[in-house]
C-alpha positions as semicolon CSV with decimal commas, in nm:
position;residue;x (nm);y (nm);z (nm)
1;X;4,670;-14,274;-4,753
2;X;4,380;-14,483;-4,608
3;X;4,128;-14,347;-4,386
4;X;4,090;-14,441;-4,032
5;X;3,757;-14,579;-3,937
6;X;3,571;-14,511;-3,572
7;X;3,202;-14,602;-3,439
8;X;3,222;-14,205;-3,280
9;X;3,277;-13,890;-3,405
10;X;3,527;-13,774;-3,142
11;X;3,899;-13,826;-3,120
12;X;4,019;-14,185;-3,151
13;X;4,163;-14,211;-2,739
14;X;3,828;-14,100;-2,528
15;X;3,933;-14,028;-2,127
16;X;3,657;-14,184;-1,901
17;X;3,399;-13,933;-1,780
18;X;3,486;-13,862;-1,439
19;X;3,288;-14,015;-1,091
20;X;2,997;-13,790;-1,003
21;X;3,097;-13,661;-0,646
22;X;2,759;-13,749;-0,441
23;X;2,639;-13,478;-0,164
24;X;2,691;-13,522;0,165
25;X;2,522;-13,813;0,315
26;X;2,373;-13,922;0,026
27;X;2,541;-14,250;-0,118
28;X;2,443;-14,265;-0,521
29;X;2,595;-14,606;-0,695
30;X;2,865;-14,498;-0,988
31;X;2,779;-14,525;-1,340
32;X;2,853;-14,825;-1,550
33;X;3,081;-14,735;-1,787
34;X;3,036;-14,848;-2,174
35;X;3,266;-15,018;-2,393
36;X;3,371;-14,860;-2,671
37;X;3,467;-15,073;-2,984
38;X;3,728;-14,913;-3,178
39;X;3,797;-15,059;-3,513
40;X;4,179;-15,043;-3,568
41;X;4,310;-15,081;-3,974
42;X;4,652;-15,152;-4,094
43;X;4,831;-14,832;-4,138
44;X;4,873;-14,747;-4,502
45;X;5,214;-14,619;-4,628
46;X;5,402;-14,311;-4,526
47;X;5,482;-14,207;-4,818
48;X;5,151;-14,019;-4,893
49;X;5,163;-13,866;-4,537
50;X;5,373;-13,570;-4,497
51;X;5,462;-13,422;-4,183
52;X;5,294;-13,098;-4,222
53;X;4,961;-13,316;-4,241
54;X;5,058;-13,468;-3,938
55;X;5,136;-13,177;-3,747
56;X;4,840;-13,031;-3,832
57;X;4,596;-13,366;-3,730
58;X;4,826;-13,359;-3,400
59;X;4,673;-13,015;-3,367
60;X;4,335;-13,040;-3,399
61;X;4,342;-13,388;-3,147
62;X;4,501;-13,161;-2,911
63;X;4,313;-12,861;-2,912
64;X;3,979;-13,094;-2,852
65;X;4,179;-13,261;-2,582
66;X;4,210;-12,947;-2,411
67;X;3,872;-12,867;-2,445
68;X;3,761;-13,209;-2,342
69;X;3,992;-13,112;-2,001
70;X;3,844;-12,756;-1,926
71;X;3,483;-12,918;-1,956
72;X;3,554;-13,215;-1,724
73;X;3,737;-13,043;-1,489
74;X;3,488;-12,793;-1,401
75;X;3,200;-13,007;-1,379
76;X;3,408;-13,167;-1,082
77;X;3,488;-12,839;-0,916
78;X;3,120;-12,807;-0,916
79;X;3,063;-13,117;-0,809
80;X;3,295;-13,092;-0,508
81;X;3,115;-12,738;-0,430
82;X;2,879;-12,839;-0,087
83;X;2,515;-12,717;-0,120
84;X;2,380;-12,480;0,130
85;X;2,232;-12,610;0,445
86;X;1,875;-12,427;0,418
87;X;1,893;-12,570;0,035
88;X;1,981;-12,918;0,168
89;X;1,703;-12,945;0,432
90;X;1,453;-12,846;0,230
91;X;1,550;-13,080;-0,053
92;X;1,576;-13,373;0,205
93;X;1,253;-13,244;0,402
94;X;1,071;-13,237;0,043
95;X;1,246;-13,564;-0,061
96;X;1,122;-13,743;0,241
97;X;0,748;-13,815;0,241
98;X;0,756;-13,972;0,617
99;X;0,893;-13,617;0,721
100;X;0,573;-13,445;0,582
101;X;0,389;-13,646;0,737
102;X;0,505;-13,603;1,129
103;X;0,537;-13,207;1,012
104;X;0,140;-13,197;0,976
105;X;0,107;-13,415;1,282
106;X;0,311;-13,195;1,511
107;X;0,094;-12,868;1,349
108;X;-0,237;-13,110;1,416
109;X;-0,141;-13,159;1,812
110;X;-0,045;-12,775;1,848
111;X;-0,386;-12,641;1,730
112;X;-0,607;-12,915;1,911
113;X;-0,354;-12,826;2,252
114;X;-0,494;-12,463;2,156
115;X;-0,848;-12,561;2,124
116;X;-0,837;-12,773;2,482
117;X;-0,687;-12,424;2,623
118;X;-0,942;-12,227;2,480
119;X;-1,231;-12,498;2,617
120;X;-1,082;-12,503;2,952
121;X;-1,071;-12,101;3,003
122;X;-1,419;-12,084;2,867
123;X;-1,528;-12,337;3,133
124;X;-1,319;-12,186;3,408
125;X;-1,520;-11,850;3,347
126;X;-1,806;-11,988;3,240
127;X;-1,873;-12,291;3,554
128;X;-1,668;-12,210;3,801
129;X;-1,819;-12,103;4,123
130;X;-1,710;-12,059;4,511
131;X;-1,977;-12,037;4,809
132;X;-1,860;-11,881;5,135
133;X;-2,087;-11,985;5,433
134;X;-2,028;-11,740;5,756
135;X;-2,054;-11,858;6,103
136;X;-2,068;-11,476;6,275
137;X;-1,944;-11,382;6,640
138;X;-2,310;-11,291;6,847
139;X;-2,231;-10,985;7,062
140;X;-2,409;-11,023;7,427
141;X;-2,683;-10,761;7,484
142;X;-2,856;-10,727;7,812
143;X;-3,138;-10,506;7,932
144;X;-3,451;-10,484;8,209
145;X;-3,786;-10,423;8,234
146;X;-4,009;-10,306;8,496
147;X;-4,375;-10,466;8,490
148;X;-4,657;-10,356;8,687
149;X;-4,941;-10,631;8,796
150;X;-5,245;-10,479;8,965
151;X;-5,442;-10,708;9,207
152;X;-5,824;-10,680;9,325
153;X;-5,790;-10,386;9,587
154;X;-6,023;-10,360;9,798
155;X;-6,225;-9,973;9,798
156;X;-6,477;-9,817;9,986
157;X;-6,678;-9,529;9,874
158;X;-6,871;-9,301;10,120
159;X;-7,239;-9,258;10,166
160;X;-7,370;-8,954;9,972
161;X;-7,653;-8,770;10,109
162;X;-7,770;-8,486;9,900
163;X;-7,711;-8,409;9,510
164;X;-7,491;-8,132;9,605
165;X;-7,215;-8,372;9,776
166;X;-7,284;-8,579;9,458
167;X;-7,138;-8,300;9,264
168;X;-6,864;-8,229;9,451
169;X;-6,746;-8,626;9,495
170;X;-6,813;-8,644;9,088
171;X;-6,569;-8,365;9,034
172;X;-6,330;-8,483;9,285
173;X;-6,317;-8,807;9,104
174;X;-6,280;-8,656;8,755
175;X;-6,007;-8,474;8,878
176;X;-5,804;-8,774;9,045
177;X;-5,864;-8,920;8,690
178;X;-5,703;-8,677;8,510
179;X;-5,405;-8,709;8,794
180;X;-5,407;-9,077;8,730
181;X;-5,394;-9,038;8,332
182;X;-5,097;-8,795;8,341
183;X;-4,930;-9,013;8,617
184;X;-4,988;-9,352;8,377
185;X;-4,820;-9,157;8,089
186;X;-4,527;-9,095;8,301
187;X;-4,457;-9,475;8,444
188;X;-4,240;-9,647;8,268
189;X;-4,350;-9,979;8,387
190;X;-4,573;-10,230;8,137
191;X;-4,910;-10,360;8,292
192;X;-4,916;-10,691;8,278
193;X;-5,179;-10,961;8,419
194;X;-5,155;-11,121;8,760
195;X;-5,266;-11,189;9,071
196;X;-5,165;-11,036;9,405
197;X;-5,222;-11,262;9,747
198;X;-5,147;-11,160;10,093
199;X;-4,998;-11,426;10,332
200;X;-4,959;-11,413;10,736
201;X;-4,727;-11,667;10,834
202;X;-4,539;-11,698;11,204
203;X;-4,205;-11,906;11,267
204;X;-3,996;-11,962;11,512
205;X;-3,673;-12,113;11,575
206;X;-3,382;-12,205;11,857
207;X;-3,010;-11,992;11,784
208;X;-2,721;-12,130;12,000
209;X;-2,464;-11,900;12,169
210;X;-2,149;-11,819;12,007
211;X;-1,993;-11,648;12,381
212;X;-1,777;-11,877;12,565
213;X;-1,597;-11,808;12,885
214;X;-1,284;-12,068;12,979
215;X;-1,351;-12,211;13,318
216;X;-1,006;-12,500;13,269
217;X;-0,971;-12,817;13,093
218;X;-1,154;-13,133;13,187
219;X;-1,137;-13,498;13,089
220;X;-1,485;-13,706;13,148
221;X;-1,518;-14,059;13,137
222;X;-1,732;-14,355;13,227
223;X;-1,610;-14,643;13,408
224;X;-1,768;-14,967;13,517
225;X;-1,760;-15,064;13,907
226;X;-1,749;-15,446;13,933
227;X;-1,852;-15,627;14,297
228;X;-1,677;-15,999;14,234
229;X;-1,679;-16,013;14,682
230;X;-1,961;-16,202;14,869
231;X;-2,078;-15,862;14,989
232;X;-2,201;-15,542;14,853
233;X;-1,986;-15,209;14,821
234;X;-2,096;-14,875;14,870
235;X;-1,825;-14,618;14,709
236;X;-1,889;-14,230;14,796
237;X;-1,860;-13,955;14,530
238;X;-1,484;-13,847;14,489
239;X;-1,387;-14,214;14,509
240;X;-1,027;-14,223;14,368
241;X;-0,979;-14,452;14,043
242;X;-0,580;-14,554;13,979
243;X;-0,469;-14,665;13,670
244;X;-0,149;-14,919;13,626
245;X;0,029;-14,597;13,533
246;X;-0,076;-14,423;13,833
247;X;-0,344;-14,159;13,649
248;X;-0,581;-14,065;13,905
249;X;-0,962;-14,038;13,878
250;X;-1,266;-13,999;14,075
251;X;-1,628;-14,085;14,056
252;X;-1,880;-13,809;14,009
253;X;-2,177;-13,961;14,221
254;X;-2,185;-14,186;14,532
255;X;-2,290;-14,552;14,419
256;X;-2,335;-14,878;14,597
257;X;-2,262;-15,202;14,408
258;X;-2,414;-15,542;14,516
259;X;-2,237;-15,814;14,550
260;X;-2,193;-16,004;14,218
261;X;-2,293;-15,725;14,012
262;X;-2,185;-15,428;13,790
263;X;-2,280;-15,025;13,815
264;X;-2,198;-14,792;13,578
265;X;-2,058;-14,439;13,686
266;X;-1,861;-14,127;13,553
267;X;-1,600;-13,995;13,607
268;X;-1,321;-13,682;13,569
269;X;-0,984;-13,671;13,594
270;X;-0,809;-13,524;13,980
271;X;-0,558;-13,311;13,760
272;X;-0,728;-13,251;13,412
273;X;-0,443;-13,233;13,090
274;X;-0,427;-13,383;12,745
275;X;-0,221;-13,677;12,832
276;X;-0,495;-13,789;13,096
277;X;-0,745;-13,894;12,825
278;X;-0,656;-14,225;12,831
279;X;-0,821;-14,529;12,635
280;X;-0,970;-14,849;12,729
281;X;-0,784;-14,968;13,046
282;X;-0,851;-15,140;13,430
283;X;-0,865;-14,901;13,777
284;X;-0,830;-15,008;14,105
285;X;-0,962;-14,862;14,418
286;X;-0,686;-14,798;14,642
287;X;-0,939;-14,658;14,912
288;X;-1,040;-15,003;14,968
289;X;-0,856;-15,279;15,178
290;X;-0,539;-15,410;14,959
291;X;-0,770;-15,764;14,993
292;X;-1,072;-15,626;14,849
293;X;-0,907;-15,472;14,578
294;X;-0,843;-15,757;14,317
295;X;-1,241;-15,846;14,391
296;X;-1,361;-15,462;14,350
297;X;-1,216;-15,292;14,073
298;X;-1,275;-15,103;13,755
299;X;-1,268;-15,066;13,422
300;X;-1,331;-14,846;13,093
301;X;-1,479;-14,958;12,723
302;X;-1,455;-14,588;12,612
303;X;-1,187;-14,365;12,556
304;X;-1,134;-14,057;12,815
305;X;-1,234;-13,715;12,622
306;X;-1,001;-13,441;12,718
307;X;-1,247;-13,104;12,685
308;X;-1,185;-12,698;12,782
309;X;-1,427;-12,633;13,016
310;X;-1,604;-12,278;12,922
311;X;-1,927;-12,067;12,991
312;X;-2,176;-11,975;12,703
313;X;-2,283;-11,598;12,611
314;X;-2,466;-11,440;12,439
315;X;-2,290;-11,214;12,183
316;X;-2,420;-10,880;11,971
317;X;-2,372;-11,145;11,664
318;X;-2,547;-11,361;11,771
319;X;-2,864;-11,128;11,795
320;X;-2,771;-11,004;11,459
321;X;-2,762;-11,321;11,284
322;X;-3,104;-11,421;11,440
323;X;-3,267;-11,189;11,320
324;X;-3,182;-11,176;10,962
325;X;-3,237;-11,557;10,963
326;X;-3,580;-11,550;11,109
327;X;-3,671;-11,317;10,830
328;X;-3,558;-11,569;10,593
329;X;-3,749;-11,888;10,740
330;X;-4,003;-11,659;10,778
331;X;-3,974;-11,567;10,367
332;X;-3,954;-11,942;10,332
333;X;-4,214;-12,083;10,559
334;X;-4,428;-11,820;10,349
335;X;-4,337;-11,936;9,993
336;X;-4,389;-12,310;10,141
337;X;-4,763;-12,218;10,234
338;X;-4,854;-12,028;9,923
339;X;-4,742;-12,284;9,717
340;X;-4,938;-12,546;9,895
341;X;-5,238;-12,363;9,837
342;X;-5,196;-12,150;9,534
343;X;-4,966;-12,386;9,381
344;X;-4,617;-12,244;9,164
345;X;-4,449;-11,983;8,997
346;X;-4,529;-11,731;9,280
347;X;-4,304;-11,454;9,324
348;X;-4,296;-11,316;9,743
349;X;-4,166;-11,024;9,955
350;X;-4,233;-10,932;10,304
351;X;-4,505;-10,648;10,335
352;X;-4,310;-10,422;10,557
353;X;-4,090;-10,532;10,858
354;X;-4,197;-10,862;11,043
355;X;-4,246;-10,839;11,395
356;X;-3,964;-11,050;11,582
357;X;-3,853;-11,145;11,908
358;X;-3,525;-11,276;12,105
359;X;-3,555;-11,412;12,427
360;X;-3,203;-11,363;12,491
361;X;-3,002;-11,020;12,583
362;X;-2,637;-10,958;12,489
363;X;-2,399;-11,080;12,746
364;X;-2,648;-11,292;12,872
365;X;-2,546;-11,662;12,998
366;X;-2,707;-11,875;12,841
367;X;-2,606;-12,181;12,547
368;X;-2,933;-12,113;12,321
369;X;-3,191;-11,856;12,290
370;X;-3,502;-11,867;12,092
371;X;-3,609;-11,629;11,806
372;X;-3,973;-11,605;11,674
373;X;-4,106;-11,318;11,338
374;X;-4,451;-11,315;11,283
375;X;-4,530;-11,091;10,952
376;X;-4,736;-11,060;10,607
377;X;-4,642;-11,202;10,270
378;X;-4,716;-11,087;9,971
379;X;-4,729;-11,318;9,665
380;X;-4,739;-11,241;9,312
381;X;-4,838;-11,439;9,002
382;X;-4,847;-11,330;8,655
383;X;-4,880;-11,372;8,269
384;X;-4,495;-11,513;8,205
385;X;-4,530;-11,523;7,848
386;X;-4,649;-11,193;7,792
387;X;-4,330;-11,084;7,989
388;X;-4,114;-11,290;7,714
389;X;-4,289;-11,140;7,428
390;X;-4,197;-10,768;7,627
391;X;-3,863;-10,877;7,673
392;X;-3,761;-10,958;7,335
393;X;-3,947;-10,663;7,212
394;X;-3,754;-10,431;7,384
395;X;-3,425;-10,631;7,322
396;X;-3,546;-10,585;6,952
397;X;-3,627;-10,238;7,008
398;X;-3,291;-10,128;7,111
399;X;-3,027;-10,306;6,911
400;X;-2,889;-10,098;6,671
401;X;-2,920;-10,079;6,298
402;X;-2,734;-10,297;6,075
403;X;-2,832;-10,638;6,349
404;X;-3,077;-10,836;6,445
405;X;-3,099;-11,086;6,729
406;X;-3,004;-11,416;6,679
407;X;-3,111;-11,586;7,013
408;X;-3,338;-11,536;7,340
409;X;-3,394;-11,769;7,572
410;X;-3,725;-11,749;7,766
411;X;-3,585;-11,935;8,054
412;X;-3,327;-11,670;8,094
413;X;-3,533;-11,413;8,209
414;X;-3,519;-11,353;8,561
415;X;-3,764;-11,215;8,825
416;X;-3,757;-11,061;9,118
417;X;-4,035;-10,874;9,307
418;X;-3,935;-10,536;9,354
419;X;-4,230;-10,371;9,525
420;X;-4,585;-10,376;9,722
421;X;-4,779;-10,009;9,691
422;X;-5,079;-10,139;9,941
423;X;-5,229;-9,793;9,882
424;X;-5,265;-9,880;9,491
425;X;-5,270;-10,256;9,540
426;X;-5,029;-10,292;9,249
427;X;-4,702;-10,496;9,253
428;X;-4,389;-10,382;9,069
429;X;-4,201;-10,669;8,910
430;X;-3,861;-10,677;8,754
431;X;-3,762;-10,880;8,441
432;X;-3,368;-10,923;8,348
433;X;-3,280;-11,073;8,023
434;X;-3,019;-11,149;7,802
435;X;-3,003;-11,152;7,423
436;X;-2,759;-11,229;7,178
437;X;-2,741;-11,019;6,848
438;X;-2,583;-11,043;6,505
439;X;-2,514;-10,879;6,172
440;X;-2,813;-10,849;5,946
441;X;-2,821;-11,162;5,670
442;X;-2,847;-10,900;5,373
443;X;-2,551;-10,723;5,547
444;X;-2,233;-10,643;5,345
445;X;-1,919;-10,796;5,576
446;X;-1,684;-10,938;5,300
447;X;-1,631;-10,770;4,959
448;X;-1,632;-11,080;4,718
449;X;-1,416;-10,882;4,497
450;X;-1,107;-10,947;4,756
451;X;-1,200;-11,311;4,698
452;X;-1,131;-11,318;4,361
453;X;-0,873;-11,581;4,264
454;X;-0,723;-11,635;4,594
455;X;-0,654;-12,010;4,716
456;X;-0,817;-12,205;5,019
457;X;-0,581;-12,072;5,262
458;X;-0,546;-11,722;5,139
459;X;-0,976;-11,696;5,192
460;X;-0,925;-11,868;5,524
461;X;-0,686;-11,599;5,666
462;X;-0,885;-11,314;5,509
463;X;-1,181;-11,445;5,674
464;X;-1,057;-11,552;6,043
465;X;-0,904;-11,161;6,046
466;X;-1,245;-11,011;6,035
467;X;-1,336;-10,956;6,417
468;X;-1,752;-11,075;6,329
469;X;-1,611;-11,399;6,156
470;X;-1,636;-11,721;6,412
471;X;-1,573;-11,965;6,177
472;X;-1,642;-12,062;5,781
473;X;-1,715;-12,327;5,538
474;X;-1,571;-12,334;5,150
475;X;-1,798;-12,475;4,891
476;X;-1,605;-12,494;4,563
477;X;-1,788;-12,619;4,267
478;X;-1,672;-12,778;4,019
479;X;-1,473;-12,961;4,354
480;X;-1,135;-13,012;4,200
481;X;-1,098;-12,610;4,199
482;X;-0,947;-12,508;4,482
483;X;-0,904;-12,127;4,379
484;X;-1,182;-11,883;4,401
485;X;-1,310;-11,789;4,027
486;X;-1,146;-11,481;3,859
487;X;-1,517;-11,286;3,864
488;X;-1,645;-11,100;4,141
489;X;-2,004;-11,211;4,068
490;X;-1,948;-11,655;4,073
491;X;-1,859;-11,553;4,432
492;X;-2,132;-11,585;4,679
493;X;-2,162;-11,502;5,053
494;X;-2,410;-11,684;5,290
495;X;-2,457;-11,610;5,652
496;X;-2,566;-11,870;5,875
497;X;-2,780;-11,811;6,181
498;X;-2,763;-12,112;6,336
């Protein structure tokens, strides 16, 4: 029987490996499949082949089919088995060199985002500052002082005749000493330097009198009498004056015109009332001859005045008010005279009670009296700027702990004489003031740990709820902050005076 030739060892019909199933969304091109050559020789003849030969070749081809089967058909049920996902992205992440390469760039950005965080915190705590300036509430303080100036008074010392009176003068005096030293420690008025002056002045001045007593109404006039006839008119007092109305009037005085000519007279109203005050107008006379009386007539440039007719007095008030007024001009007619001759800044005060008079009794009619005061002056000058500097001590002296004044005007203090002891020839002067006082600069009024990282506006309504606050100013450095630092000690308070 001849022998079958192949180029391959395995059975003569070969099935066609099967596709490669490709994971998911990857595409892979399929294999080229080779050509196999199979030589193909003329049967031989039968008779050497016996079926039990045959049977057992068909055997063998089949059993290596089946194999051939098994082993092809479970590499495709593990090719159609998917991957797992984790497996899969990892094998594509590590496949793909274009992923690596944004994976380290996203790592790169997060740690240099960490390292601008870290910068920015260290600067914060490191730069950051806020400066509060404090514009503080003064609180008012007033107070007085009492100053004493002592003038150049005048003493006289008796004679002394034997060395026994000597004595007894020498012991008197040591003893009014020691009064005076114990009487010095007790006054509470500061000596101060001046200069005391006395001053006699007179003045005298005319008061009217406030009492009237209503005697009736009265309207007065003047009226011009005008002589056009060839003759000259003589017109007694009382002459009647009729208006076109028919208001009567009379003349107050007898006149007698000439001929041609004018005369001026005046004249009051027969029945006196409001209504009778009556403006610029023409009278005629009807006393004269109805031919006369377009020749002879008159007339009025000036309104009538319509008056109440009363009686001056003079009242109790009247007295009263003279006599404090005299006092005054008197004060005044005093200050006017010093300062002429001893020139400004003179303080003055009558040295007991001026002597006045009134010539002029209550009830008495009359429409002015006359009042005169004739009396001393005394005027004091002294050392104003030593009074300031005592002033502000004492202000200084008696505001309390914990302040200290912030302003005092010298030309706020005020003056005012208060006293004249002639006996001691000293003056006692009286100095108001006014001061204004705030909290110390190295005081403690805001805790700069209740500042700490609060905004603009959370400060500003801290600050404008403290009663001493009057206003403030927010310095933030660097300036783009606009939050106060997170440390107690970048905070800093400044008080300003001014």
């Amino acid at each position: 029987m001849p022998k079958i030739k192949s180029t391959s060892s395995s059975a003569v019909v070969k099935k066609p490996r099967a596709t490669k199933k490709s994971a998911p969304k990857t595409v892979k091109s399929p294999k080229k499949v080779k050509a196999i050559l199979v030589d193909v020789i003329e049967d031989e003849p039968l008779e050497n082949f016996s079926t039990e030969n045959y049977k057992q070749a068909d055997k063998v081809s089949l059993e290596e089919i089946d194999q051939q089967k098994k082993f092809y058909s479970k590499l495709a049920s593990e090719i159609k088995k998917p991957a797992p996902e984790s497996k899969k992205k990892t094998e594509t992440k590590s496949d793909t060199p274009g992923r690596r390469v944004g994976l380290y760039r996203r790592h790169v950005i997060k740690y240099v985002l960490l390292v601008v965080l870290i910068a920015a915190a260290v600067f914060y705590f490191s730069y950051s500052q806020l400066t509060v300036t404090l514009s503080l509430k003064g609180e008012s303080i007033s107070n007085n002082l009492l100053l004493k100036v002592s003038g150049a008074a005048a003493t006289s010392s008796p004679v002394l005749e034997t060395e026994q009176d000597q004595g007894e003068v020498v012991e008197q005096n040591e003893i009014a000493l020691q009064g005076e030293e114990v009487i010095s420690s007790l006054d509470p008025r500061e000596d101060i330097p001046g200069t005391i002056k006395i001053v006699e002045v007179s003045v005298s001045h005319e008061y009217p009198a406030t009492g009237e007593t209503f005697l009736g109404d009265d309207v007065t006039g003047e009226v011009t009498i005008i002589n056009n006839y060839s003759k000259s008119q003589a017109l007694v007092a009382t002459t009647r004056l009729l208006t076109s109305d028919g208001k009567l009037f009379r003349i107050e005085e007898a006149v007698n015109v000439p001929a041609g000519s004018e005369v001026k007279v005046a004249v009051y109203a027969d029945k006196p009332s409001a209504d009778m005050a009556v403006g610029p107008t023409s009278f005629t006379i009807p006393g004269l001859w109805a031919g006369l009386q377009d020749k002879i007539y008159a007339k009025s440039d000036e309104p009538f005045v319509f008056t109440k007719k009363v009686k001056k007095h003079v009242n109790a008030s009247d007295l009263e008010f003279a006599a404090k007024d005299i006092n005054e001009r008197l004060l005044e007619e005093a200050k006017a005279q010093a300062q002429a001759s001893l020139g400004d800044n003179w303080l003055y005060q009558a040295e007991g009670a001026p002597s006045v008079t009134i010539d002029a009794k209550i009830s008495e009619q009359k429409d002015s009296f006359t009042a005169q005061a004739t009396g001393r002056i005394v005027a004091v000058s002294f050392d104003k700027q030593k009074a300031v500097d005592l002033a502000q001590a004492k202000l200084n002296l008696i505001i309390p702990s914990g302040k200290e004044l912030a302003d005092f005007q010298a030309d706020q203090v005020y003056y005012t004489l208060e006293n004249y002891d002639k006996e001691n020839g000293t003056a006692t002067i009286k100095a108001s003031f006014t001061g204004t006082m705030i909290l110390q600069k190295d005081s403690t009024i805001i805790d700069s740990r209740q500042l700490v990282n609060l905004s603009a506006d959370q400060i500003g309504n801290y600050l404008m709820d403290r009663p001493e606050v009057k206003e403030y100013k927010l310095n933030f450095s660097p300036s783009f902050i606009k939050k106060a630092p997170s440390l107690a000690d970048r905070i800093k308070i400044e008080i300003n005076k001014n």
